[in-house]
mmCIF file of the N, C-alpha and C atoms, coordinates in Angstrom:
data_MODEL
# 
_entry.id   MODEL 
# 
loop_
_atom_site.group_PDB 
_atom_site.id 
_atom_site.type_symbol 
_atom_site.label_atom_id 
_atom_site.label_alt_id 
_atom_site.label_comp_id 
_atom_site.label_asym_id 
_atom_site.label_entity_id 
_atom_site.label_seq_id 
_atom_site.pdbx_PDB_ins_code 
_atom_site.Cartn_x 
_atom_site.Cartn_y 
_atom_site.Cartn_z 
_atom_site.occupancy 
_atom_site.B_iso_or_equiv 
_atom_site.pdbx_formal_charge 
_atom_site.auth_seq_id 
_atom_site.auth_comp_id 
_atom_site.auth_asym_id 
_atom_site.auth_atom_id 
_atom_site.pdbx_PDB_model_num 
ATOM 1   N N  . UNK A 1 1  ? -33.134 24.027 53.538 1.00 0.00 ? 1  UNK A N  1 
ATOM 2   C CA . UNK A 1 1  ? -31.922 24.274 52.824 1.00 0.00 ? 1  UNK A CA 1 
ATOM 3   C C  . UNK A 1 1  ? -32.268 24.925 51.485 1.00 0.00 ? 1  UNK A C  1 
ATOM 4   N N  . UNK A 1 2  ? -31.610 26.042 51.514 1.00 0.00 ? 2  UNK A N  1 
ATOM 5   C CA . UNK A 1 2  ? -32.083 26.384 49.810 1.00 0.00 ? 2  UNK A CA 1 
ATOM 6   C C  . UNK A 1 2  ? -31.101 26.133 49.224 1.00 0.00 ? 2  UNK A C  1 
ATOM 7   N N  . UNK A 1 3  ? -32.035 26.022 47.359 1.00 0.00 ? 3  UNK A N  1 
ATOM 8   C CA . UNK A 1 3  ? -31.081 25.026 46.575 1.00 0.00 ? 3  UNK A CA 1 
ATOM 9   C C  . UNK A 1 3  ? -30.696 26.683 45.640 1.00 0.00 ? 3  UNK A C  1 
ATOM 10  N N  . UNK A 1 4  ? -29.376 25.966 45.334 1.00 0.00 ? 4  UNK A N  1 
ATOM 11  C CA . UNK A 1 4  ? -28.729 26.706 44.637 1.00 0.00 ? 4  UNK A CA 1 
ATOM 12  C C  . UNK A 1 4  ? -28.863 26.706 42.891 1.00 0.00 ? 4  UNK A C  1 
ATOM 13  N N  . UNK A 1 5  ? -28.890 28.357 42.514 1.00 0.00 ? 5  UNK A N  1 
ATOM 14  C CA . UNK A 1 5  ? -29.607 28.905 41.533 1.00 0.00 ? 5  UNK A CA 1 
ATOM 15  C C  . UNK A 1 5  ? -28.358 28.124 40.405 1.00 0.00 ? 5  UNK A C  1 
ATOM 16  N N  . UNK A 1 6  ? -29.343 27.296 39.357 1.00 0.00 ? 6  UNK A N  1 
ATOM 17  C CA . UNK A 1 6  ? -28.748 26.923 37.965 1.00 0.00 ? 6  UNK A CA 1 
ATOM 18  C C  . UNK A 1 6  ? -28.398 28.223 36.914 1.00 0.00 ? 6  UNK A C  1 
ATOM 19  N N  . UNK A 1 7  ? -27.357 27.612 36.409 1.00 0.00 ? 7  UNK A N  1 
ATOM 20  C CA . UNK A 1 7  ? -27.150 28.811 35.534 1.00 0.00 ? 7  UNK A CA 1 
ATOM 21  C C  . UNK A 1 7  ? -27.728 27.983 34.427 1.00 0.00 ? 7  UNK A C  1 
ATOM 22  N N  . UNK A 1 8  ? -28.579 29.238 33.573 1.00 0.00 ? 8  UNK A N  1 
ATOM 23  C CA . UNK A 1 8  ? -29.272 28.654 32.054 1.00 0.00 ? 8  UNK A CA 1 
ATOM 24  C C  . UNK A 1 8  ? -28.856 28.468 31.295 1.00 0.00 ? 8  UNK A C  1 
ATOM 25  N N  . UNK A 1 9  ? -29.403 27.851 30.408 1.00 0.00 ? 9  UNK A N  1 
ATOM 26  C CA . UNK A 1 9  ? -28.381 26.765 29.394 1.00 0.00 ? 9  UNK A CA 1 
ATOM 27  C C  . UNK A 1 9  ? -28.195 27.889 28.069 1.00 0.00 ? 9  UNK A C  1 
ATOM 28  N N  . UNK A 1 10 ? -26.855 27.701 28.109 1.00 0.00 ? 10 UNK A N  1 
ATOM 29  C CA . UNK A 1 10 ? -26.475 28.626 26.583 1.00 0.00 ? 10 UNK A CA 1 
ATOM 30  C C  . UNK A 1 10 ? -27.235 28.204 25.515 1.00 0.00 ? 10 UNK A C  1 
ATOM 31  N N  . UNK A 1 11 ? -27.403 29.452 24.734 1.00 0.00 ? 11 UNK A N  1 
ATOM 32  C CA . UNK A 1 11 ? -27.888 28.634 23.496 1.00 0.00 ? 11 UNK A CA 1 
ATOM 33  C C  . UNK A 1 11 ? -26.478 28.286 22.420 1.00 0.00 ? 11 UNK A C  1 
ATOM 34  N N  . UNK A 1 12 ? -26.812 27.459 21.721 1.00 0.00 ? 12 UNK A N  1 
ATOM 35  C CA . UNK A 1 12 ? -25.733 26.294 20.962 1.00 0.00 ? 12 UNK A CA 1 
ATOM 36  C C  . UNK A 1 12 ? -24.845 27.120 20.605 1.00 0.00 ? 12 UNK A C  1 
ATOM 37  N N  . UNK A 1 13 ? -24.995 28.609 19.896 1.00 0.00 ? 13 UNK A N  1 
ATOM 38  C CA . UNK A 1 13 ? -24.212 29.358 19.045 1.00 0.00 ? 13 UNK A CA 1 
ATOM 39  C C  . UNK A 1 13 ? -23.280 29.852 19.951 1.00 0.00 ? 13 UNK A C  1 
ATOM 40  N N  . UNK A 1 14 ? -23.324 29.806 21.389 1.00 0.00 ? 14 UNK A N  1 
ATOM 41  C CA . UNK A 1 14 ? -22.930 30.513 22.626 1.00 0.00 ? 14 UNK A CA 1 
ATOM 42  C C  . UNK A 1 14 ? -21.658 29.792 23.487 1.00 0.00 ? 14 UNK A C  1 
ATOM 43  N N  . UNK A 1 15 ? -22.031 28.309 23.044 1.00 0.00 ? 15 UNK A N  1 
ATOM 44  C CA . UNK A 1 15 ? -21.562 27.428 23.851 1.00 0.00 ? 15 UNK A CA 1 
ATOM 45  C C  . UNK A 1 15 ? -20.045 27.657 23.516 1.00 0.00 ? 15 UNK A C  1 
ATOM 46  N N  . UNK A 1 16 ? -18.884 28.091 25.098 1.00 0.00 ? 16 UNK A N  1 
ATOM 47  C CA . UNK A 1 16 ? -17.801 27.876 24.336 1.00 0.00 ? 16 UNK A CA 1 
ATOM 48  C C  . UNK A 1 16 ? -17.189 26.987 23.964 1.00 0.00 ? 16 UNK A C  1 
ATOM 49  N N  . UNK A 1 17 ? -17.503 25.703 24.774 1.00 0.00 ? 17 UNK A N  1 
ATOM 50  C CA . UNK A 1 17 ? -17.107 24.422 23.996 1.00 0.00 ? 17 UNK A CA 1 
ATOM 51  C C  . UNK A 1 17 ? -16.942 23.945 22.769 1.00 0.00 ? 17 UNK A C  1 
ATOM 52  N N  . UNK A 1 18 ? -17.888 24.225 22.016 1.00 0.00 ? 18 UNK A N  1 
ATOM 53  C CA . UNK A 1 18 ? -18.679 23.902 20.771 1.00 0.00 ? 18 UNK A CA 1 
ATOM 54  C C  . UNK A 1 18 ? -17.387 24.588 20.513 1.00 0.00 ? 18 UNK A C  1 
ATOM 55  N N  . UNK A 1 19 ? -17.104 26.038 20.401 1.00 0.00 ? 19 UNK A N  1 
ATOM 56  C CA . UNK A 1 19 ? -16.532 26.656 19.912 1.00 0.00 ? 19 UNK A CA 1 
ATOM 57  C C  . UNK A 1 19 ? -14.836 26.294 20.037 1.00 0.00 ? 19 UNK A C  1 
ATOM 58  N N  . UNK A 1 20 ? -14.615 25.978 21.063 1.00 0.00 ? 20 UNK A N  1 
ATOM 59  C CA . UNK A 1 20 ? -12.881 25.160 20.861 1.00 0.00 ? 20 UNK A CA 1 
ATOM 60  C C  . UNK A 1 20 ? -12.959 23.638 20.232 1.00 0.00 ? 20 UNK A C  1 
ATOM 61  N N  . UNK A 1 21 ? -13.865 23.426 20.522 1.00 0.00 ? 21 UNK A N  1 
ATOM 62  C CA . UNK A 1 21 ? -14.126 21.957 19.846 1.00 0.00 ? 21 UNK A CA 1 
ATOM 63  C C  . UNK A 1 21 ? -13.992 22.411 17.631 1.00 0.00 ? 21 UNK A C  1 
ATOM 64  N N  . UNK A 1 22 ? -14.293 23.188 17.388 1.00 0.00 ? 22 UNK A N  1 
ATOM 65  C CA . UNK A 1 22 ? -14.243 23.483 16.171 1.00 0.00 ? 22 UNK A CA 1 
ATOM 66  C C  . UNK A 1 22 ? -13.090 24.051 16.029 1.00 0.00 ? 22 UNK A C  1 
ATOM 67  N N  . UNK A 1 23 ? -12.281 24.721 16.273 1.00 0.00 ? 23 UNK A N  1 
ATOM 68  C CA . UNK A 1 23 ? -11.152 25.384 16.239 1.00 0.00 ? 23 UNK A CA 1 
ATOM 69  C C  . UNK A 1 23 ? -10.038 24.436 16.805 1.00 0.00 ? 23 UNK A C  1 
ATOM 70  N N  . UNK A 1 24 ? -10.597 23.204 17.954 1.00 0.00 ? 24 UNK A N  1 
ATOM 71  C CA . UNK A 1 24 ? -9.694  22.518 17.709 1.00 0.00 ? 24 UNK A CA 1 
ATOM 72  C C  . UNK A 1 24 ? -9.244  21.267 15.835 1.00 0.00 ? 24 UNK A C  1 
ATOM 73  N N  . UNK A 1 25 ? -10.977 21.271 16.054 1.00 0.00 ? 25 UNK A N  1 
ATOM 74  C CA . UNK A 1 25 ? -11.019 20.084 14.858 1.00 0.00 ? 25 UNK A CA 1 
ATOM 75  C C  . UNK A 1 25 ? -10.447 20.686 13.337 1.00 0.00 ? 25 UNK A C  1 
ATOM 76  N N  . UNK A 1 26 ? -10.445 22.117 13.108 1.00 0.00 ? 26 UNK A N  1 
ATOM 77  C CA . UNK A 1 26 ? -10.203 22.734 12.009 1.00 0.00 ? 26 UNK A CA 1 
ATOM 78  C C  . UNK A 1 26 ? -8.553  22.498 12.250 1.00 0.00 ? 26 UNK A C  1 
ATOM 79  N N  . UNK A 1 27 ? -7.843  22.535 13.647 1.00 0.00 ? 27 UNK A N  1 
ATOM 80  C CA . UNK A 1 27 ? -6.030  22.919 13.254 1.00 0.00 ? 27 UNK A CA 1 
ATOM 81  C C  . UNK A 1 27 ? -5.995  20.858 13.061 1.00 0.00 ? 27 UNK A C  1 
ATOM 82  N N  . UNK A 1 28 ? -6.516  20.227 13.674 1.00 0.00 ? 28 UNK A N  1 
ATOM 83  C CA . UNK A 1 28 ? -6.094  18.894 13.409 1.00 0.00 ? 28 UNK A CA 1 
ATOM 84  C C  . UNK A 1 28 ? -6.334  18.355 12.005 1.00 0.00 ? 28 UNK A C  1 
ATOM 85  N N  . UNK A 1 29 ? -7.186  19.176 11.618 1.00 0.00 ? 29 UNK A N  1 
ATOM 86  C CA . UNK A 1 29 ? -7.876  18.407 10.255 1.00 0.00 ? 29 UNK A CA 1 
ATOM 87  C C  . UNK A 1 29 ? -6.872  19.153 8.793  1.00 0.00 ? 29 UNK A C  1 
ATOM 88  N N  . UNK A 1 30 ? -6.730  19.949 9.168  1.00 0.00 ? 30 UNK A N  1 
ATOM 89  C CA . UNK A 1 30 ? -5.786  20.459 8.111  1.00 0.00 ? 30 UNK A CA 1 
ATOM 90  C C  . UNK A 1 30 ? -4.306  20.120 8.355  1.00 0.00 ? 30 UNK A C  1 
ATOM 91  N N  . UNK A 1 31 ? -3.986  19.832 9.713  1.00 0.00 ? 31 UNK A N  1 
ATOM 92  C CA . UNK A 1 31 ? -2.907  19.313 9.408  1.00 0.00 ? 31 UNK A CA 1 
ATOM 93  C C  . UNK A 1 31 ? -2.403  17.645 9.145  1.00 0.00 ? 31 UNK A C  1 
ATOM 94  N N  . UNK A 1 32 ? -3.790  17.025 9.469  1.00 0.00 ? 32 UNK A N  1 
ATOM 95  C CA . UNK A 1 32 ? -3.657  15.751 8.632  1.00 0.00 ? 32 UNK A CA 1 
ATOM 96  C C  . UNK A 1 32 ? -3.985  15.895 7.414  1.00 0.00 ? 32 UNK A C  1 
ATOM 97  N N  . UNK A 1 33 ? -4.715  17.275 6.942  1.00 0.00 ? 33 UNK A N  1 
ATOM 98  C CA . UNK A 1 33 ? -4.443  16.790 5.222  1.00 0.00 ? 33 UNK A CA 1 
ATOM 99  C C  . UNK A 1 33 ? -3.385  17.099 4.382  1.00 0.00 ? 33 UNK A C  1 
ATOM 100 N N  . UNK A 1 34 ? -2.611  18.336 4.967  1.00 0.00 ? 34 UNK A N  1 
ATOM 101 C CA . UNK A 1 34 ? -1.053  18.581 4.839  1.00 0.00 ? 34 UNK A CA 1 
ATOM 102 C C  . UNK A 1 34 ? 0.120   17.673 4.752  1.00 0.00 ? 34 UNK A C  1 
ATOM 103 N N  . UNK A 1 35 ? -0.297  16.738 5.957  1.00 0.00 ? 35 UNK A N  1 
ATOM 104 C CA . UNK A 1 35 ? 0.366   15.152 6.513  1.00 0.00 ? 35 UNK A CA 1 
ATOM 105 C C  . UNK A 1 35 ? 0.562   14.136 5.224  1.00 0.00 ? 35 UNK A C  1 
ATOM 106 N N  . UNK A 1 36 ? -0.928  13.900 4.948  1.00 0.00 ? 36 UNK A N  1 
ATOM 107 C CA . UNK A 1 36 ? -1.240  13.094 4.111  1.00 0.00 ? 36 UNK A CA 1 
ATOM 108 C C  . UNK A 1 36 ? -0.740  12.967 2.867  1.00 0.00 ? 36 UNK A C  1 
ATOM 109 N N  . UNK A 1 37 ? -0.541  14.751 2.051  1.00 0.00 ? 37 UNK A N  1 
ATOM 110 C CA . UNK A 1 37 ? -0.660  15.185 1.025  1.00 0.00 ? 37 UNK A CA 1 
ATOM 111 C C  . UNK A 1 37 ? 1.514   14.746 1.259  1.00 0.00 ? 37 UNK A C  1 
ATOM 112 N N  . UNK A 1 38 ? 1.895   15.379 2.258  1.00 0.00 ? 38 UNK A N  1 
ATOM 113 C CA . UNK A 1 38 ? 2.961   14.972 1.741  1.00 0.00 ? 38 UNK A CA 1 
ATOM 114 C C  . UNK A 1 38 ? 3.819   13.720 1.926  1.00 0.00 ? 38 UNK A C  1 
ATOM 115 N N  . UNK A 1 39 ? 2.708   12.781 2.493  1.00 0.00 ? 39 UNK A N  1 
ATOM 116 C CA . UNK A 1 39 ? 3.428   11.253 2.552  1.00 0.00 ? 39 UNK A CA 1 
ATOM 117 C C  . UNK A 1 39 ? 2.992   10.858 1.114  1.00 0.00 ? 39 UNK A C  1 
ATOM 118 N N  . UNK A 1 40 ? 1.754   10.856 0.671  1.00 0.00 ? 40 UNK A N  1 
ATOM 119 C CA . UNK A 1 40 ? 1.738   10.728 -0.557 1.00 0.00 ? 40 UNK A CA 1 
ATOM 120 C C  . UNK A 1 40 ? 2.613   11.254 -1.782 1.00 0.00 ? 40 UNK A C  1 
ATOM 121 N N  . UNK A 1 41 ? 2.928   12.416 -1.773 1.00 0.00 ? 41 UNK A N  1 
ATOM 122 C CA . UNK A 1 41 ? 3.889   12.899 -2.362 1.00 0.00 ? 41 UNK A CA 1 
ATOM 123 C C  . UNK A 1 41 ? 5.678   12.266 -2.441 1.00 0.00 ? 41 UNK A C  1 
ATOM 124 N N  . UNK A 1 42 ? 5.568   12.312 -1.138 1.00 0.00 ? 42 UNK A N  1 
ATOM 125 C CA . UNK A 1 42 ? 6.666   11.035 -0.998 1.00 0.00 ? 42 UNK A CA 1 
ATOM 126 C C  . UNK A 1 42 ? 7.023   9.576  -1.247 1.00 0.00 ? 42 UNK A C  1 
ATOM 127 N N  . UNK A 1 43 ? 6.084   9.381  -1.171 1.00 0.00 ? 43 UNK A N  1 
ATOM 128 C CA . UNK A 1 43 ? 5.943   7.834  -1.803 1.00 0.00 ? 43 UNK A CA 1 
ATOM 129 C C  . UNK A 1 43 ? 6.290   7.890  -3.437 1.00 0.00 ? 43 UNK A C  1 
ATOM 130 N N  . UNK A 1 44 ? 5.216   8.596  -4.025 1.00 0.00 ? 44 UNK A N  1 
ATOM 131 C CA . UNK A 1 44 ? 5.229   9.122  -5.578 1.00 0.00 ? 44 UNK A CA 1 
ATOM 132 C C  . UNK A 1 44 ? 6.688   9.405  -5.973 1.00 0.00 ? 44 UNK A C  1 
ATOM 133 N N  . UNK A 1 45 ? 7.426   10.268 -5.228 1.00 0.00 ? 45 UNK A N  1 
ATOM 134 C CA . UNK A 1 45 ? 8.931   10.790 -5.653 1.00 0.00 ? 45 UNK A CA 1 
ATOM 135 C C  . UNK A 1 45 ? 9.609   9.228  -5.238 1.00 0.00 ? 45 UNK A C  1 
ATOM 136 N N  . UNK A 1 46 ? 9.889   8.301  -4.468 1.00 0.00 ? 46 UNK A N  1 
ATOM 137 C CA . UNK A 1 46 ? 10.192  7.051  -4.126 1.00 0.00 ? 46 UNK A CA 1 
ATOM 138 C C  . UNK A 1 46 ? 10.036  6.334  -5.204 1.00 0.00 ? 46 UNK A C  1 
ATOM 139 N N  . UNK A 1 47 ? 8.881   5.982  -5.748 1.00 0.00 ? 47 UNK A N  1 
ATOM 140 C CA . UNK A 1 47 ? 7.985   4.913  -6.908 1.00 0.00 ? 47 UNK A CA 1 
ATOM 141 C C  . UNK A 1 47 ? 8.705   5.530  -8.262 1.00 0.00 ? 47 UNK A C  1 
ATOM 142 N N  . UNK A 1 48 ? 8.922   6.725  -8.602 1.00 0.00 ? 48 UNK A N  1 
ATOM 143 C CA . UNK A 1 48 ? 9.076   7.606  -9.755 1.00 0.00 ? 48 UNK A CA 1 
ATOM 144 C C  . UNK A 1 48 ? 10.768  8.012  -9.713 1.00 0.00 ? 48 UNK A C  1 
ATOM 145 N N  . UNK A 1 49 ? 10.990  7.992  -8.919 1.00 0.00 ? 49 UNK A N  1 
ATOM 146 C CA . UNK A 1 49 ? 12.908  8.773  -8.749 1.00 0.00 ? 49 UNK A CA 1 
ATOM 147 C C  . UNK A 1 49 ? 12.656  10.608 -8.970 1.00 0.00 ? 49 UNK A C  1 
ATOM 148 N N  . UNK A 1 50 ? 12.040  11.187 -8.310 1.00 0.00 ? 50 UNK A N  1 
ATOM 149 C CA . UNK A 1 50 ? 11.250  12.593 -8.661 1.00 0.00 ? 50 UNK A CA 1 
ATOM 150 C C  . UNK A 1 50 ? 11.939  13.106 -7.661 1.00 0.00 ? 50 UNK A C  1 
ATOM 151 N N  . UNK A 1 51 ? 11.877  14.384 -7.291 1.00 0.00 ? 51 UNK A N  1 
ATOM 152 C CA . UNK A 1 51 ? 12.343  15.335 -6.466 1.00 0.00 ? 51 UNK A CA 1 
ATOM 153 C C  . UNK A 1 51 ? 11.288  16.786 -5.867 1.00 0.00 ? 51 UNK A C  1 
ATOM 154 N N  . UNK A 1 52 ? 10.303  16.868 -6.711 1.00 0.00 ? 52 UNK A N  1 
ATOM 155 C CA . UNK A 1 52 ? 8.691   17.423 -6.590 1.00 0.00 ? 52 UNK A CA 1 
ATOM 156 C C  . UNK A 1 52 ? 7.775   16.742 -6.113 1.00 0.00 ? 52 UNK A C  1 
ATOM 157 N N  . UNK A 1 53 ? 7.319   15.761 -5.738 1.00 0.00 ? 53 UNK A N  1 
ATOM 158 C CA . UNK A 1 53 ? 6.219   15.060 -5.599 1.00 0.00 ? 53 UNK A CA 1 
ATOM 159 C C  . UNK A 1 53 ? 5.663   15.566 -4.041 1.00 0.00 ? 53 UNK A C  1 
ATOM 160 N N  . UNK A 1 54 ? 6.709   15.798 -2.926 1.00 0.00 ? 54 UNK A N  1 
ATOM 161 C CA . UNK A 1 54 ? 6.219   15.601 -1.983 1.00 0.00 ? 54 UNK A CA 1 
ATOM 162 C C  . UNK A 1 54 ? 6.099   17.246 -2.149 1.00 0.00 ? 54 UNK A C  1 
ATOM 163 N N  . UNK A 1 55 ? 6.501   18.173 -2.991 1.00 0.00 ? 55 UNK A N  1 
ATOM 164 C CA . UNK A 1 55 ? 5.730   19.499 -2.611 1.00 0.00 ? 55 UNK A CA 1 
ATOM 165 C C  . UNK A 1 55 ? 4.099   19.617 -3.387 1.00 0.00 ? 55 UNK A C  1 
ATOM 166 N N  . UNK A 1 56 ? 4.093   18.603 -4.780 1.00 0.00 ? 56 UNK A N  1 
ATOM 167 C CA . UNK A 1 56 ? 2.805   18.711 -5.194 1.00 0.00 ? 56 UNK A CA 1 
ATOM 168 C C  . UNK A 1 56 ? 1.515   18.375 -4.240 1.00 0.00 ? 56 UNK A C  1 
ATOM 169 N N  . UNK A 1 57 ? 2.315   17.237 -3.185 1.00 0.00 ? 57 UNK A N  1 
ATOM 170 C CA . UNK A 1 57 ? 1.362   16.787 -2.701 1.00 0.00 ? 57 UNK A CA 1 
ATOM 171 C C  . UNK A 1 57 ? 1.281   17.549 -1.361 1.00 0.00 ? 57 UNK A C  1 
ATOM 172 N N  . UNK A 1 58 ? 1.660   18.379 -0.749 1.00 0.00 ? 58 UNK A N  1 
ATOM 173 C CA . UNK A 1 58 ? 1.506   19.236 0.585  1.00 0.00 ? 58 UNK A CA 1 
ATOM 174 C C  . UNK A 1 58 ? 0.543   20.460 -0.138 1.00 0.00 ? 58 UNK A C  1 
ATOM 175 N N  . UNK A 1 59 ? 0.758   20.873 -1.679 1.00 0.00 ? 59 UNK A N  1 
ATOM 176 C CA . UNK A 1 59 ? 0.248   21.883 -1.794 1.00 0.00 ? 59 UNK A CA 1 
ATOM 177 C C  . UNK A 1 59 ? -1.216  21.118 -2.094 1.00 0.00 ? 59 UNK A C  1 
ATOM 178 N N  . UNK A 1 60 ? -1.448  20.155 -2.859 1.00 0.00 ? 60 UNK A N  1 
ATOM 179 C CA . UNK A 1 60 ? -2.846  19.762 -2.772 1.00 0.00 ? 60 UNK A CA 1 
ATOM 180 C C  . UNK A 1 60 ? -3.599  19.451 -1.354 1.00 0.00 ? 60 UNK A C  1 
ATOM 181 N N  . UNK A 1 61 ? -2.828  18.947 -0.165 1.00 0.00 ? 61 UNK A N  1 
ATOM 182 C CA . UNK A 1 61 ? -3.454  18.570 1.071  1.00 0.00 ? 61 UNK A CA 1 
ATOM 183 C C  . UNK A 1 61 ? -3.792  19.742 1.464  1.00 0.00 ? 61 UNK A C  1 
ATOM 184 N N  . UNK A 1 62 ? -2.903  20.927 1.284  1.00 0.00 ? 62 UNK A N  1 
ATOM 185 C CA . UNK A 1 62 ? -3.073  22.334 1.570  1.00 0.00 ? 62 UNK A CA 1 
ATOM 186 C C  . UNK A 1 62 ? -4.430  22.786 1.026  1.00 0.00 ? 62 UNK A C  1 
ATOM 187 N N  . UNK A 1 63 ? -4.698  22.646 -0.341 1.00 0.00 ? 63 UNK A N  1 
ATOM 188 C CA . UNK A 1 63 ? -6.127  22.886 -1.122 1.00 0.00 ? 63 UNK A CA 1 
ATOM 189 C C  . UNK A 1 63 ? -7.383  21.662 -0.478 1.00 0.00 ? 63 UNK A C  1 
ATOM 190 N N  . UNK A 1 64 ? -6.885  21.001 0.044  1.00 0.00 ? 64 UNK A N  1 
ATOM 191 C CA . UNK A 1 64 ? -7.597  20.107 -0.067 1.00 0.00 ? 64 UNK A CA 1 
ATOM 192 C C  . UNK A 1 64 ? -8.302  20.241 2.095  1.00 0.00 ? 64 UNK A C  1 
ATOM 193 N N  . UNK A 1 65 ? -7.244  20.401 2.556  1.00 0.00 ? 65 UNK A N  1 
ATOM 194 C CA . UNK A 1 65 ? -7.655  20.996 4.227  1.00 0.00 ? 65 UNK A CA 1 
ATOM 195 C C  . UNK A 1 65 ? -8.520  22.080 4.185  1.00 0.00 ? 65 UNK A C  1 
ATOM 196 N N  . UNK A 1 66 ? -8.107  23.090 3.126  1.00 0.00 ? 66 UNK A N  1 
ATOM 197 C CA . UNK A 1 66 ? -9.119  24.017 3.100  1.00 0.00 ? 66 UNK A CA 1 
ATOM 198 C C  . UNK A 1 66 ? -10.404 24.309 2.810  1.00 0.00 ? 66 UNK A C  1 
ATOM 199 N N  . UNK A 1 67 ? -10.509 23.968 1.690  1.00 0.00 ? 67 UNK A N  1 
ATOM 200 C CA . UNK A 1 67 ? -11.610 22.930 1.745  1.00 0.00 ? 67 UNK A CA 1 
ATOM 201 C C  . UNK A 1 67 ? -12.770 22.725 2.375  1.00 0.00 ? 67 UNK A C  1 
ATOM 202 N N  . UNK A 1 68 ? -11.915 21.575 3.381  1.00 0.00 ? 68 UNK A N  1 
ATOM 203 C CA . UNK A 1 68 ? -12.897 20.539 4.121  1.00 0.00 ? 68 UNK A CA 1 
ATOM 204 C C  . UNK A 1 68 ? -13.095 21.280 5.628  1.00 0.00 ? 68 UNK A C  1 
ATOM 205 N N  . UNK A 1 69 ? -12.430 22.739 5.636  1.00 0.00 ? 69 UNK A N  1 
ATOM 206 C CA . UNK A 1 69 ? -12.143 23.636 7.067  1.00 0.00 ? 69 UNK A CA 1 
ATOM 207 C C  . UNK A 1 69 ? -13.965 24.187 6.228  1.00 0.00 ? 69 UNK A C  1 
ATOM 208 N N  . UNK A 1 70 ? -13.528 24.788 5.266  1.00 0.00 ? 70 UNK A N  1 
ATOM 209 C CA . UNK A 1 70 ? -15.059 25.911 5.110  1.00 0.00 ? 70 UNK A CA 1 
ATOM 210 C C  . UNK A 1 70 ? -16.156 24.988 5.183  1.00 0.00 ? 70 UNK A C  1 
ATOM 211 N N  . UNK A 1 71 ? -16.217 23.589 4.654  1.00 0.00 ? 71 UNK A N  1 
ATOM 212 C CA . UNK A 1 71 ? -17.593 22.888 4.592  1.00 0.00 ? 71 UNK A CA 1 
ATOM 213 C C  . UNK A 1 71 ? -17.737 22.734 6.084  1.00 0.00 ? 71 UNK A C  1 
ATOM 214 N N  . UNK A 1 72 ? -16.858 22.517 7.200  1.00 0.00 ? 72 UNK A N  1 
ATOM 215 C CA . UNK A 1 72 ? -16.688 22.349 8.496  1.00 0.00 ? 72 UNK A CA 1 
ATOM 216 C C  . UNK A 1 72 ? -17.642 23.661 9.220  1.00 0.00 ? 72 UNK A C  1 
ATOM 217 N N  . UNK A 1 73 ? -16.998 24.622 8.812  1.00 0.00 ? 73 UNK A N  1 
ATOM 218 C CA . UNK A 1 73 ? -17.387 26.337 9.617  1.00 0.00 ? 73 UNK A CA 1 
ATOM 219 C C  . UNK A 1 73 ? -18.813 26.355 8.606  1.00 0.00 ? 73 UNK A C  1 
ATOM 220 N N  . UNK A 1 74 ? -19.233 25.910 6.970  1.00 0.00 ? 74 UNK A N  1 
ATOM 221 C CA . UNK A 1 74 ? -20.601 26.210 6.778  1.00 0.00 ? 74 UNK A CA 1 
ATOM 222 C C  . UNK A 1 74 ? -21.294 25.170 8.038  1.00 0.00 ? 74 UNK A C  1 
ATOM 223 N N  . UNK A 1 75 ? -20.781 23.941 8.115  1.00 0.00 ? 75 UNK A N  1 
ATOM 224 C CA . UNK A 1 75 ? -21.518 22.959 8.965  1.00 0.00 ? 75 UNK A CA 1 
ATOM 225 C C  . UNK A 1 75 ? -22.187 23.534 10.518 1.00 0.00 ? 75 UNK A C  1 
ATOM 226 N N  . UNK A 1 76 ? -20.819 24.451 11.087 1.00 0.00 ? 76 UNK A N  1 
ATOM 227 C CA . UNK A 1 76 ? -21.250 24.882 12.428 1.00 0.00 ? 76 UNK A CA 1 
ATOM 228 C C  . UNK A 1 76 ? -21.878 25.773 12.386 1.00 0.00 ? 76 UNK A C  1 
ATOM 229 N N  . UNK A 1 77 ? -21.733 27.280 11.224 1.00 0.00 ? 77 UNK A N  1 
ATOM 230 C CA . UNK A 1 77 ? -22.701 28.447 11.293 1.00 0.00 ? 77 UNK A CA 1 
ATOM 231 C C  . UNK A 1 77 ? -23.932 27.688 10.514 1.00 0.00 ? 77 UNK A C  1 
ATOM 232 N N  . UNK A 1 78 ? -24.485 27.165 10.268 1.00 0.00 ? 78 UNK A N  1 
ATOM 233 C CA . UNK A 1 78 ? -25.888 26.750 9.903  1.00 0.00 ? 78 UNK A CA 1 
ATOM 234 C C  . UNK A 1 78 ? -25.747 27.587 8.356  1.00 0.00 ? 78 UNK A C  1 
ATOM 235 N N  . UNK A 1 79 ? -24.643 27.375 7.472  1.00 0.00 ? 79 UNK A N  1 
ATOM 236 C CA . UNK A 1 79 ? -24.812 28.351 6.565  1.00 0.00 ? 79 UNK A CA 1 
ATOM 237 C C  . UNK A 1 79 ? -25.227 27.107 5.264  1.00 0.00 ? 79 UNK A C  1 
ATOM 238 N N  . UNK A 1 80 ? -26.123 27.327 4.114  1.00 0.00 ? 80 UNK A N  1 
ATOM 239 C CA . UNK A 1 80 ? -26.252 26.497 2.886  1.00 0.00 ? 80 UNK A CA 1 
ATOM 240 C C  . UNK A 1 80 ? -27.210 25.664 3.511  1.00 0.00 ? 80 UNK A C  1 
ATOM 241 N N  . UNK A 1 81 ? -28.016 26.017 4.847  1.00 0.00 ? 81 UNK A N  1 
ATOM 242 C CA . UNK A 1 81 ? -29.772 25.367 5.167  1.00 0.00 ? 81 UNK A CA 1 
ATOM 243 C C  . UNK A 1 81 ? -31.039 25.862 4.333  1.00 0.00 ? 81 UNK A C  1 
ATOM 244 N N  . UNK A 1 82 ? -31.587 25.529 4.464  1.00 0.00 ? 82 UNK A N  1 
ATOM 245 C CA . UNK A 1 82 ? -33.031 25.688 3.799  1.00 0.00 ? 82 UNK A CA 1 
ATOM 246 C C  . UNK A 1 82 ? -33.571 26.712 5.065  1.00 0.00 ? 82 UNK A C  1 
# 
């Protein structure tokens, strides 16, 4: 019986997995910090009697997703190694 030919292993940069796996984790991760930024914000306008709070705080989750997206994409391109 002949055995059937393996296909060779991608290298890491190749893999498309890897690659939806990051593009998934970048849309979830920014939109829990969007999330975050404006429950916090909301609470703050609640605690305070305010009417701004929950946009200060979407625009910081906004600064703040972004962020944590580029340290994410330096993490996967191997960028800021020795």
């Amino acid at each position: 019986m002949a055995e059937s030919p393996r296909k060779p292993e991608l290298p890491q940069d190749e893999n498309p997995w890897r690659t939806a796996g990051l593009v998934a984790s970048l849309g979830v991760e920014l939109a829990v910090c969007i999330g975050l930024g404006w429950w916090l914000g909301t609470m703050y306008d609640d605690r305070n009697g305010t009417d701004y709070g929950y946009l200060s705080g979407v625009v910081l989750g906004l600064i703040a997703g972004i962020g944590s997206a580029v340290a994410l994409i330096r993490k996967y391109t191997g960028a800021g190694k020795p």
